[in-house]
Gaussian input, Z-matrix of N, CA and C with variables (Angstrom, degrees):
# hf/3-21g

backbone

0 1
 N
 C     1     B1
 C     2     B2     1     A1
 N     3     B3     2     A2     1     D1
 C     4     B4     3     A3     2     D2
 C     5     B5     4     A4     3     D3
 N     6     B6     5     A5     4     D4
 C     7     B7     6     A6     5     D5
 C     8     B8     7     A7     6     D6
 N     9     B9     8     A8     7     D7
 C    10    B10     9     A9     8     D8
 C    11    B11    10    A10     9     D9
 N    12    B12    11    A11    10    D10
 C    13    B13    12    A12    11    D11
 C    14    B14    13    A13    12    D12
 N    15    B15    14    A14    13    D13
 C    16    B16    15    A15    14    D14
 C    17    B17    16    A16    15    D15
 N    18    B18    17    A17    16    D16
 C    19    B19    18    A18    17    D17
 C    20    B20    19    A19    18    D18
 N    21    B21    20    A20    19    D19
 C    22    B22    21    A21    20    D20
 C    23    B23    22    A22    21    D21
 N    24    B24    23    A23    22    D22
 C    25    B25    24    A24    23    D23
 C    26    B26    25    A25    24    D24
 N    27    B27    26    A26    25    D25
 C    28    B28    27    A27    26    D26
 C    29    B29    28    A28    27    D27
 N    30    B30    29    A29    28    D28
 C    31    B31    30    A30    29    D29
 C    32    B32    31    A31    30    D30
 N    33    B33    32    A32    31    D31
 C    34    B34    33    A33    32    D32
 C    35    B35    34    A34    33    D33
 N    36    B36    35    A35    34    D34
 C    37    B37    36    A36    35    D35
 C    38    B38    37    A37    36    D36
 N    39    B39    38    A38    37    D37
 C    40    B40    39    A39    38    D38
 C    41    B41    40    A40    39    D39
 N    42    B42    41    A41    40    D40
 C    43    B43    42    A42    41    D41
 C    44    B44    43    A43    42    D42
 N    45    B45    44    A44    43    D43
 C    46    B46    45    A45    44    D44
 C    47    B47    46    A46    45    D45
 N    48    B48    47    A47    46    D46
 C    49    B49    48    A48    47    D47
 C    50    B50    49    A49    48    D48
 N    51    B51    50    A50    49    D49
 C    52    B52    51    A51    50    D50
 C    53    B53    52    A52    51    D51
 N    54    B54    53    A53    52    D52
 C    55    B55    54    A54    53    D53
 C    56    B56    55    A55    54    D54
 N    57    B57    56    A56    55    D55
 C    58    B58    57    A57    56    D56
 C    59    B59    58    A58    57    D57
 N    60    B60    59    A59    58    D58
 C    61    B61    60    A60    59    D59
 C    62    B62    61    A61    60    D60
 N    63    B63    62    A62    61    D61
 C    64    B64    63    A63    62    D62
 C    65    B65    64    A64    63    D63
 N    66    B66    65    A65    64    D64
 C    67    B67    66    A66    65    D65
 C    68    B68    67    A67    66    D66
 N    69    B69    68    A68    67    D67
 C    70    B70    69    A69    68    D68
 C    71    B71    70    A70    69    D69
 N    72    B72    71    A71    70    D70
 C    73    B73    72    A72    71    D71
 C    74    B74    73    A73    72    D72
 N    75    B75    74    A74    73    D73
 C    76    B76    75    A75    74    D74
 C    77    B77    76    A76    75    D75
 N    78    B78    77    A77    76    D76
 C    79    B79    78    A78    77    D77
 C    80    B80    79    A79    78    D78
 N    81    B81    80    A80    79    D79
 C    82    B82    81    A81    80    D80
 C    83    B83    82    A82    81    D81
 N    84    B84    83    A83    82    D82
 C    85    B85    84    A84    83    D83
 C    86    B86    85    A85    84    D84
 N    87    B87    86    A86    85    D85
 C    88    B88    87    A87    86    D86
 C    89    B89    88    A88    87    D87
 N    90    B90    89    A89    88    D88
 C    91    B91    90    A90    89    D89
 C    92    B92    91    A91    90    D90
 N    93    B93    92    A92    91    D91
 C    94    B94    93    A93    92    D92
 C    95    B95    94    A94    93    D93
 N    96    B96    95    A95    94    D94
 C    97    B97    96    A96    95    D95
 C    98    B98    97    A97    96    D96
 N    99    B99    98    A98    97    D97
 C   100   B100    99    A99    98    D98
 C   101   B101   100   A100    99    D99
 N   102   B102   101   A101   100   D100
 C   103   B103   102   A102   101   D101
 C   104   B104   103   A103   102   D102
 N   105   B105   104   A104   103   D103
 C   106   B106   105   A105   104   D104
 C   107   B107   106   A106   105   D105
 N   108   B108   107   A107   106   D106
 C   109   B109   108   A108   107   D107
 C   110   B110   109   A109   108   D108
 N   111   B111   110   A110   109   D109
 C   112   B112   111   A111   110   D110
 C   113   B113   112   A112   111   D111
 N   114   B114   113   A113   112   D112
 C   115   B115   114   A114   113   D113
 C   116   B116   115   A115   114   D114
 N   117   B117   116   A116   115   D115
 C   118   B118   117   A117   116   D116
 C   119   B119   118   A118   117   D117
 N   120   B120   119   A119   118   D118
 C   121   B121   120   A120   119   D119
 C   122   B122   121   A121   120   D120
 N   123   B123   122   A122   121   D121
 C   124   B124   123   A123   122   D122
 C   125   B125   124   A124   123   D123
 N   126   B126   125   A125   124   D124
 C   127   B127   126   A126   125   D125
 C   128   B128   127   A127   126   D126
 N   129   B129   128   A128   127   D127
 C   130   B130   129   A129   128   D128
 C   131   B131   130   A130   129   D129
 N   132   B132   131   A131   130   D130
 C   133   B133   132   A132   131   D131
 C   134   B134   133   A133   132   D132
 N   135   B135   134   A134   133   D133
 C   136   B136   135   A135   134   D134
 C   137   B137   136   A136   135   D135
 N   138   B138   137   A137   136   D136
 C   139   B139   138   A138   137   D137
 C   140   B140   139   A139   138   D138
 N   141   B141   140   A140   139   D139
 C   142   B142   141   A141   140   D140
 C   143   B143   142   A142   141   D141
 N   144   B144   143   A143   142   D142
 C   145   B145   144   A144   143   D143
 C   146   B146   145   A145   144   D144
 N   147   B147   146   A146   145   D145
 C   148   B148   147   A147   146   D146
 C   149   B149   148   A148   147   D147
 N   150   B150   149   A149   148   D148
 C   151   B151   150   A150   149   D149
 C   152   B152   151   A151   150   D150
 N   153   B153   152   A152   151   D151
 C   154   B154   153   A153   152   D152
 C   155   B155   154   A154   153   D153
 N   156   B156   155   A155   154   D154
 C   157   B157   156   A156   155   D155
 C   158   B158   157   A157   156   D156
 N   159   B159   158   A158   157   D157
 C   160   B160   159   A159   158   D158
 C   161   B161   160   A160   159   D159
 N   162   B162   161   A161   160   D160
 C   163   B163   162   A162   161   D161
 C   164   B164   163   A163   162   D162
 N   165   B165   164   A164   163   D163
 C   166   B166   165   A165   164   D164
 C   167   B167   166   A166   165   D165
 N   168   B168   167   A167   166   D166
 C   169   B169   168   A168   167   D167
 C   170   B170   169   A169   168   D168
 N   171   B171   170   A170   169   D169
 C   172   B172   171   A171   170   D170
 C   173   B173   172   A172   171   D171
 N   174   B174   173   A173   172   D172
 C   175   B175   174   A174   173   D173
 C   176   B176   175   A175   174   D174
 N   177   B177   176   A176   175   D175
 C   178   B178   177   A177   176   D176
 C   179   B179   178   A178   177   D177
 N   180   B180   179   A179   178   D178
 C   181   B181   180   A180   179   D179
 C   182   B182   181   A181   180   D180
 N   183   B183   182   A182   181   D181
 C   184   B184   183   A183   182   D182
 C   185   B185   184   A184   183   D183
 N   186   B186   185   A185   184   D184
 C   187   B187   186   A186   185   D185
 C   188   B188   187   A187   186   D186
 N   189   B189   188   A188   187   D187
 C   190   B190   189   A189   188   D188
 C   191   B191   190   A190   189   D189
 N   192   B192   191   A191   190   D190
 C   193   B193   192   A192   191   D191
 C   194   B194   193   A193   192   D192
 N   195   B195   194   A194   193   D193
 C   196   B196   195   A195   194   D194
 C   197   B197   196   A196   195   D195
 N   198   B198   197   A197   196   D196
 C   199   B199   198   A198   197   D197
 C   200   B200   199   A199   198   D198
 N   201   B201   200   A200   199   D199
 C   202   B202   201   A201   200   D200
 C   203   B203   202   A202   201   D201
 N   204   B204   203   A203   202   D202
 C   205   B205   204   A204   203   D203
 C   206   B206   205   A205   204   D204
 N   207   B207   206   A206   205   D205
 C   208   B208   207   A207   206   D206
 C   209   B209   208   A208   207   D207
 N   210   B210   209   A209   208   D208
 C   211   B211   210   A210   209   D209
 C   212   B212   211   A211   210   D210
 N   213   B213   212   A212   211   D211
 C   214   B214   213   A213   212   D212
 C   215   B215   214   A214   213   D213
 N   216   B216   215   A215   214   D214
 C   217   B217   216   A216   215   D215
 C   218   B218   217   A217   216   D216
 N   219   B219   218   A218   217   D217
 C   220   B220   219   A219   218   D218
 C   221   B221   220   A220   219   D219
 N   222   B222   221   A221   220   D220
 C   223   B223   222   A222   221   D221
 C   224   B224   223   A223   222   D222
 N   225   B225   224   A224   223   D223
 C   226   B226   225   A225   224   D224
 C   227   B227   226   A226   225   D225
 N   228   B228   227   A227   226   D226
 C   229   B229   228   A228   227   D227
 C   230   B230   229   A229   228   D228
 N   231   B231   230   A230   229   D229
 C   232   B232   231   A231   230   D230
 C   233   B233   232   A232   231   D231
 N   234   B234   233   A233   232   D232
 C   235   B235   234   A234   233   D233
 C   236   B236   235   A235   234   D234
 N   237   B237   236   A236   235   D235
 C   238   B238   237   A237   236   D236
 C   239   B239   238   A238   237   D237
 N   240   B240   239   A239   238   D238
 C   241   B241   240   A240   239   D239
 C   242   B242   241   A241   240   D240
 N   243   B243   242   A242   241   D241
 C   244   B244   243   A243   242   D242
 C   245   B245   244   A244   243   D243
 N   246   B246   245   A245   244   D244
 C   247   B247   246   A246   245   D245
 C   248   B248   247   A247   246   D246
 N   249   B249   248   A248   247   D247
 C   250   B250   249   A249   248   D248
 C   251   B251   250   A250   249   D249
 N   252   B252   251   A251   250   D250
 C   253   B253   252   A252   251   D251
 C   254   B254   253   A253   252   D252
 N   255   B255   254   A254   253   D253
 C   256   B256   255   A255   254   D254
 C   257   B257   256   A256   255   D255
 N   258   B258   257   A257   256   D256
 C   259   B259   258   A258   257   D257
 C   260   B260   259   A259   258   D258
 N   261   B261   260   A260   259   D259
 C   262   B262   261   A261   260   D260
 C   263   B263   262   A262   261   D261
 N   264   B264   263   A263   262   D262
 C   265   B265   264   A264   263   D263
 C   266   B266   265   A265   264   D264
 N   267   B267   266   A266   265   D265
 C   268   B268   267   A267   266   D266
 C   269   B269   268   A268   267   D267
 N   270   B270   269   A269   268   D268
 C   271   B271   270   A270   269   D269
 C   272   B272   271   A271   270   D270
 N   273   B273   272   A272   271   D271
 C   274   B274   273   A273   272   D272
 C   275   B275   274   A274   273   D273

   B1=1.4571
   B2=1.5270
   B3=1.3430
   B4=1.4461
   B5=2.0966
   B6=1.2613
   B7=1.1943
   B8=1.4511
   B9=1.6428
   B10=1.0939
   B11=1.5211
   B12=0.9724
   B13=1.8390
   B14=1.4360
   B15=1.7556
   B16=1.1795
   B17=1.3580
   B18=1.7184
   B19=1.4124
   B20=1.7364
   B21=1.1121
   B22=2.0257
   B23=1.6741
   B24=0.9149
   B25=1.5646
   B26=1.6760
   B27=1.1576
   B28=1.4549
   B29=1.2554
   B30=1.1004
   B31=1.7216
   B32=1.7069
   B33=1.0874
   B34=1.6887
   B35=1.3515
   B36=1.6928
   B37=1.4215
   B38=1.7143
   B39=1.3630
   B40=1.5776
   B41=1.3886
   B42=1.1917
   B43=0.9994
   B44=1.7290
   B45=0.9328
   B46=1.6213
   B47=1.6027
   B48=2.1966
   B49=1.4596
   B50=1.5203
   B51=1.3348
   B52=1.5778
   B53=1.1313
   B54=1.7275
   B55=2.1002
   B56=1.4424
   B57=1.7756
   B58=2.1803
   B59=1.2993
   B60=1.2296
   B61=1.5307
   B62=2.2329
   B63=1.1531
   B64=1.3550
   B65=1.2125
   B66=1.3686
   B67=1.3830
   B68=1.3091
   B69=1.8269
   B70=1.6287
   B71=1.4784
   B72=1.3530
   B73=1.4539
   B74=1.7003
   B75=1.8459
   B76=1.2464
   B77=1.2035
   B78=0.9225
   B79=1.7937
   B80=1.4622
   B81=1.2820
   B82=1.2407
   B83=1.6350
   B84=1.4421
   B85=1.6878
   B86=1.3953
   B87=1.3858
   B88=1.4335
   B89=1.6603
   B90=1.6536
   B91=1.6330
   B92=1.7384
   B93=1.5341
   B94=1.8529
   B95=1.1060
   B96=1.2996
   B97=1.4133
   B98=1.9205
   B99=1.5903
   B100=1.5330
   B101=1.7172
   B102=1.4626
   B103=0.8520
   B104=1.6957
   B105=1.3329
   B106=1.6282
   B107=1.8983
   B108=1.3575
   B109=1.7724
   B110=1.3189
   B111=1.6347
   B112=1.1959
   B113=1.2271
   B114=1.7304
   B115=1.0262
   B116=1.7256
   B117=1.4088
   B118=1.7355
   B119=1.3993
   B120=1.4506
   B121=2.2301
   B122=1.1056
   B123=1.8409
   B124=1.1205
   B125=1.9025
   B126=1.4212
   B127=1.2272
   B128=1.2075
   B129=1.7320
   B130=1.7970
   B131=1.2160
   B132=1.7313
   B133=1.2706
   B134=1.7843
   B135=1.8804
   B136=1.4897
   B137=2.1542
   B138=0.8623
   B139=1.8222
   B140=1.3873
   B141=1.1743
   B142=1.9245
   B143=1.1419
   B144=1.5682
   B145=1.3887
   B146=2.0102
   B147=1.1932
   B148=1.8565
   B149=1.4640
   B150=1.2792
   B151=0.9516
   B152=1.8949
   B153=1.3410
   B154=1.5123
   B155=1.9857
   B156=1.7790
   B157=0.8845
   B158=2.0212
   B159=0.7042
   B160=1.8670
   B161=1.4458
   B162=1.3235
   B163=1.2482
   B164=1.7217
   B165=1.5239
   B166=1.5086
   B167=1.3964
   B168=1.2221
   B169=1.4540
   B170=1.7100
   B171=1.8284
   B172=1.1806
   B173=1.9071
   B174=0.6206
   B175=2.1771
   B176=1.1090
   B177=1.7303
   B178=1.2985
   B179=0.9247
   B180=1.4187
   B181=1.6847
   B182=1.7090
   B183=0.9595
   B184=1.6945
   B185=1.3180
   B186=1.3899
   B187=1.0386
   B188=1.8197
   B189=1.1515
   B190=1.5124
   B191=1.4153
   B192=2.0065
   B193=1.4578
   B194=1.5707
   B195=0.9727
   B196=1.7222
   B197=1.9842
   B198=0.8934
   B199=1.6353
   B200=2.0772
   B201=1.2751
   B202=1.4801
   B203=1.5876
   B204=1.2451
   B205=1.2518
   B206=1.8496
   B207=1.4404
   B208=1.8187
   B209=1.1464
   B210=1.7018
   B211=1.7920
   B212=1.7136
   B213=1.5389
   B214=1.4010
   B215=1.7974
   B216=1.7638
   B217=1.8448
   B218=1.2864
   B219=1.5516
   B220=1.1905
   B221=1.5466
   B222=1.4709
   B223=1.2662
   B224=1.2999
   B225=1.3110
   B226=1.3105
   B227=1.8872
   B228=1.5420
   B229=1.6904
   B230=2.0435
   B231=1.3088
   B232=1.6938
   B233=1.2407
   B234=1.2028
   B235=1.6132
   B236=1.4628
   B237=1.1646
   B238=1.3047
   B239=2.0607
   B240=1.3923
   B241=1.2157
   B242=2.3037
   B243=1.6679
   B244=1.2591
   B245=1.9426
   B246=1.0504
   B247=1.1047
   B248=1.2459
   B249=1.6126
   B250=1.5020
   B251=1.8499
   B252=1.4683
   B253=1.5686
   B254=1.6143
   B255=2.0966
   B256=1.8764
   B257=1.1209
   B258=1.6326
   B259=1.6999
   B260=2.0477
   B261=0.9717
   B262=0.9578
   B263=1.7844
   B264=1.5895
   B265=0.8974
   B266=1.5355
   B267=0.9646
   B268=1.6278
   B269=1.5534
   B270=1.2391
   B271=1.6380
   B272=1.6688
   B273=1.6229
   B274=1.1719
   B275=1.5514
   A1=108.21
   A2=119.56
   A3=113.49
   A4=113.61
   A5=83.72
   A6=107.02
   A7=114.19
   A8=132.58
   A9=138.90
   A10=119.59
   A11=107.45
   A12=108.85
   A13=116.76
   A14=115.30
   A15=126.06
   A16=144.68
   A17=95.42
   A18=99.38
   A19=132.36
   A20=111.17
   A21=106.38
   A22=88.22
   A23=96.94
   A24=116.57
   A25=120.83
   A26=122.22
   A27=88.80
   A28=124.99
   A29=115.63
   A30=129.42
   A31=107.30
   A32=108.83
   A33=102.42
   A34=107.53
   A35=114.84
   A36=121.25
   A37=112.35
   A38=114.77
   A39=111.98
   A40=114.06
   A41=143.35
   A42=147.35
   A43=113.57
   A44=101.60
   A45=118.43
   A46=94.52
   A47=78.44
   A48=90.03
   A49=109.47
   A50=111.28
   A51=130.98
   A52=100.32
   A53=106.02
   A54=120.98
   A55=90.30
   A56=118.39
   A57=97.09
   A58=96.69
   A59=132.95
   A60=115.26
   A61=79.77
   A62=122.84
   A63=115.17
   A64=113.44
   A65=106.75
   A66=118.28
   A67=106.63
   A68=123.46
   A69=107.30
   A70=114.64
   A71=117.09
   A72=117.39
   A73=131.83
   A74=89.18
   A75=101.90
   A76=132.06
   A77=109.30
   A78=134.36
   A79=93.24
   A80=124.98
   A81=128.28
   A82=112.92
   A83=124.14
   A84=127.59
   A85=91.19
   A86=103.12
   A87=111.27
   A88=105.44
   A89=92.40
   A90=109.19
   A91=111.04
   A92=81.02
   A93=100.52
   A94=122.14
   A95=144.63
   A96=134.76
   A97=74.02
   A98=111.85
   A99=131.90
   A100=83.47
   A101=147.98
   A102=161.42
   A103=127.86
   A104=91.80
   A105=107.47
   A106=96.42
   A107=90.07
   A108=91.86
   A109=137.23
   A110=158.47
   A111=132.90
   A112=126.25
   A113=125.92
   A114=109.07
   A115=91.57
   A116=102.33
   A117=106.76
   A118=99.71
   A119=106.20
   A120=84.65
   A121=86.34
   A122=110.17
   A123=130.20
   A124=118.74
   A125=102.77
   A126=108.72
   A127=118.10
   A128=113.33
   A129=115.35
   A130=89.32
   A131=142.11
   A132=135.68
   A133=116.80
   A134=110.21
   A135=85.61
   A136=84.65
   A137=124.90
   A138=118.00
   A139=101.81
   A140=132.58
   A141=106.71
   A142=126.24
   A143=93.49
   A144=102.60
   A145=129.94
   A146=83.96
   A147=104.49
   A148=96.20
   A149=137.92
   A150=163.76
   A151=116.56
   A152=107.84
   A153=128.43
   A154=99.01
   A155=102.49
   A156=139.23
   A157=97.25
   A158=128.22
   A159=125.80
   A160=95.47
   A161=123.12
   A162=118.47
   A163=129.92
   A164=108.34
   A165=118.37
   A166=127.60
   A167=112.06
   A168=113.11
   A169=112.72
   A170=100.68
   A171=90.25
   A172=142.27
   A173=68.94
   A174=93.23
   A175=111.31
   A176=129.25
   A177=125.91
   A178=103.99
   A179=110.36
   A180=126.04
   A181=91.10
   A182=109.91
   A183=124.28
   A184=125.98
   A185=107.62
   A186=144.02
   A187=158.77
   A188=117.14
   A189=114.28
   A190=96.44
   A191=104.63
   A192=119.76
   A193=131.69
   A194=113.75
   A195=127.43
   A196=94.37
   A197=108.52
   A198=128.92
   A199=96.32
   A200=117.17
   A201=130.17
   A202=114.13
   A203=120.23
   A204=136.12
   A205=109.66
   A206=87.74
   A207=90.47
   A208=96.99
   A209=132.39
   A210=120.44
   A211=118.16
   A212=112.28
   A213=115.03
   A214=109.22
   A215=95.74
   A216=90.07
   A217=113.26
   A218=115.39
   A219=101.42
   A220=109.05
   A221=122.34
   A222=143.37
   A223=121.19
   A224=117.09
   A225=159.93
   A226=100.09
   A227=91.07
   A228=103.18
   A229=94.75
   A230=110.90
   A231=109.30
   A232=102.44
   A233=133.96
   A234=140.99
   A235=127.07
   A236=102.25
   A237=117.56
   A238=108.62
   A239=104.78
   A240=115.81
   A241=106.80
   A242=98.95
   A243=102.63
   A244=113.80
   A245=116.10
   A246=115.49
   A247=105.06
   A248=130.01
   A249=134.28
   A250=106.98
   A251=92.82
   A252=106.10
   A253=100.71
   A254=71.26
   A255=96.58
   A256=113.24
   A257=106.19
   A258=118.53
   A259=90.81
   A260=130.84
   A261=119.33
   A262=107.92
   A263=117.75
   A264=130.09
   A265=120.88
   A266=113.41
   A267=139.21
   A268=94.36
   A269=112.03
   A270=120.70
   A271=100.38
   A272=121.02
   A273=104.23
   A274=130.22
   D1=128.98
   D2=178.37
   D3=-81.40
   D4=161.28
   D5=-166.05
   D6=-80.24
   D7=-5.25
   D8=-151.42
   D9=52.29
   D10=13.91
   D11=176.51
   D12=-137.52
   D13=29.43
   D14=-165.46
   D15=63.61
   D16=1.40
   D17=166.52
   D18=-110.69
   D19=-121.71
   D20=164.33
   D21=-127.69
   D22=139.97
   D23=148.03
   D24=-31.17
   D25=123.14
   D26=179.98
   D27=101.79
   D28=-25.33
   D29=-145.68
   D30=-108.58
   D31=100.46
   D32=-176.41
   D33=-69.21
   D34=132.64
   D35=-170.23
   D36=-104.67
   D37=138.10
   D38=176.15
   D39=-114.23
   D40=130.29
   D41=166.43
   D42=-68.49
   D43=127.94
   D44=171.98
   D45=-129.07
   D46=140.57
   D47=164.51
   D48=-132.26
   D49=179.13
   D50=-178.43
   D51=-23.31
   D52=-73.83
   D53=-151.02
   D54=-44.28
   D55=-34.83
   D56=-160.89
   D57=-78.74
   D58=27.84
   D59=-158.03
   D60=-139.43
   D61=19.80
   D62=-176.17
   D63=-82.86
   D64=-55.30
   D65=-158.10
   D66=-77.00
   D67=-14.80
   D68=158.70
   D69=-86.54
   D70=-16.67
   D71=176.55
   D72=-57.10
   D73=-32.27
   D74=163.29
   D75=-86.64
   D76=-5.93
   D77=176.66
   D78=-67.62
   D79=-60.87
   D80=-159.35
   D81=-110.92
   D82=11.12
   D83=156.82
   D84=-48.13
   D85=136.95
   D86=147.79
   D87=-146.17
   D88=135.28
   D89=-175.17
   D90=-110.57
   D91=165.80
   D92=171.92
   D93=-129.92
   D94=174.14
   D95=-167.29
   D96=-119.29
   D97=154.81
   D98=-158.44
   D99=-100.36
   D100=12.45
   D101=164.51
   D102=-94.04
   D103=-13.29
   D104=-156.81
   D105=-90.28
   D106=141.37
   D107=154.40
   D108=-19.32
   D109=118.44
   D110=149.01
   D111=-41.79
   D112=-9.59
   D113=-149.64
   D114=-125.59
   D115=5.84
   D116=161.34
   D117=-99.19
   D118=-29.43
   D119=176.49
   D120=-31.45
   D121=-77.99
   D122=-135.10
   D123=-43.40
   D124=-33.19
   D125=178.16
   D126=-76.22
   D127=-35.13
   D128=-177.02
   D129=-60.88
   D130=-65.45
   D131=-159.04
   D132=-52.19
   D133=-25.64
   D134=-170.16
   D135=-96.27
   D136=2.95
   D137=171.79
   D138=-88.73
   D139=-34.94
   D140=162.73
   D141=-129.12
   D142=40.44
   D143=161.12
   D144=54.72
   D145=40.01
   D146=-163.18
   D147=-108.82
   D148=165.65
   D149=-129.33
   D150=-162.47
   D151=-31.36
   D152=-169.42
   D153=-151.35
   D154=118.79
   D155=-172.34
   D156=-97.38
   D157=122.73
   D158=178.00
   D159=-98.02
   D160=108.50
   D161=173.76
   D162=-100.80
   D163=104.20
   D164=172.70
   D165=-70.43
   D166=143.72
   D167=147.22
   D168=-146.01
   D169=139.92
   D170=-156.29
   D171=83.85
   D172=-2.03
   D173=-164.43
   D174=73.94
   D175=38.31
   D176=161.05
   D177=-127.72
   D178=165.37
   D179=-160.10
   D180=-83.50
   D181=166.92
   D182=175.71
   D183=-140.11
   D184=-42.93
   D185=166.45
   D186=-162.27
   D187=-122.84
   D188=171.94
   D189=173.68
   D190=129.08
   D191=148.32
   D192=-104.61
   D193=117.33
   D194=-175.57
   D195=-72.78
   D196=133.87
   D197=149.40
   D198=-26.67
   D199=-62.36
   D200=162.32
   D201=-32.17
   D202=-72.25
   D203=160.01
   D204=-19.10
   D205=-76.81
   D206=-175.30
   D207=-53.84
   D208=-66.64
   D209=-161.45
   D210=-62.12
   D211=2.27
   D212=168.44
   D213=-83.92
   D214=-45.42
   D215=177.08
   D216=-54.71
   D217=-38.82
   D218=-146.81
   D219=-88.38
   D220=2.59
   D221=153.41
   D222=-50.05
   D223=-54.74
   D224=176.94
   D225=-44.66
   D226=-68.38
   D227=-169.34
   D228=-86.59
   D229=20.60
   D230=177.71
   D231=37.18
   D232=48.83
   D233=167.52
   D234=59.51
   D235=16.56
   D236=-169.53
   D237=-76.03
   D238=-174.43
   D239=-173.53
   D240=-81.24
   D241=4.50
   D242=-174.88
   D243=-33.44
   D244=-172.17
   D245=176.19
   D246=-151.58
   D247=118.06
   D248=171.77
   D249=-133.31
   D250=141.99
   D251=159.63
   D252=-78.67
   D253=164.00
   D254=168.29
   D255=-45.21
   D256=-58.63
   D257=-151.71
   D258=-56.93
   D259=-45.09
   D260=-148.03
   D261=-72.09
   D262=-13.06
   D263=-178.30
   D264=-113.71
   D265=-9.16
   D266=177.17
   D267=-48.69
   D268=130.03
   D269=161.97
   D270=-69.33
   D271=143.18
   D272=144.19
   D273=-120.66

């Protein structure tokens, strides 16, 4: 039975935060240089299976490409042989 506060009744609650959640997060960052192909995001994302590309330049962050991101360029370029960088698609 819920509790009116989204949990069960009853139910002893633990707080978790971010920091315990680092050391797999970094396990699984995966980056691009803001120079790189769209169409190697596209490939790093389907070889480890990631969803979010962290995009550097320089060794700073710049941005981020979503799986979303690429299927908007490639809309964009009507599927063609166009050619676009990260940076140009990078959320910021």
């Amino acid at each position: 039975m819920a509790d009116g506060e989204g949990g069960f009744a009853g139910a002893k609650r633990s707080t978790m935060y971010v920091e315990q959640m680092l050391t797999r997060a970094r396990e699984r960052l995966a980056t691009i240089g803001a120079d790189a192909p769209v169409r190697a995001a596209a490939e790093q994302m389907a070889r480890s299976h990631t969803d979010l590309l962290v995009v550097c330049a320089r060794a700073v962050m710049v941005g981020g490409v979503t799986k979303t991101d690429i299927v908007r360029q490639i809309a964009r370029c009507g599927g063609g042989a166009g050619v676009a960088f990260t940076e140009g698609v990078a959320g910021r």
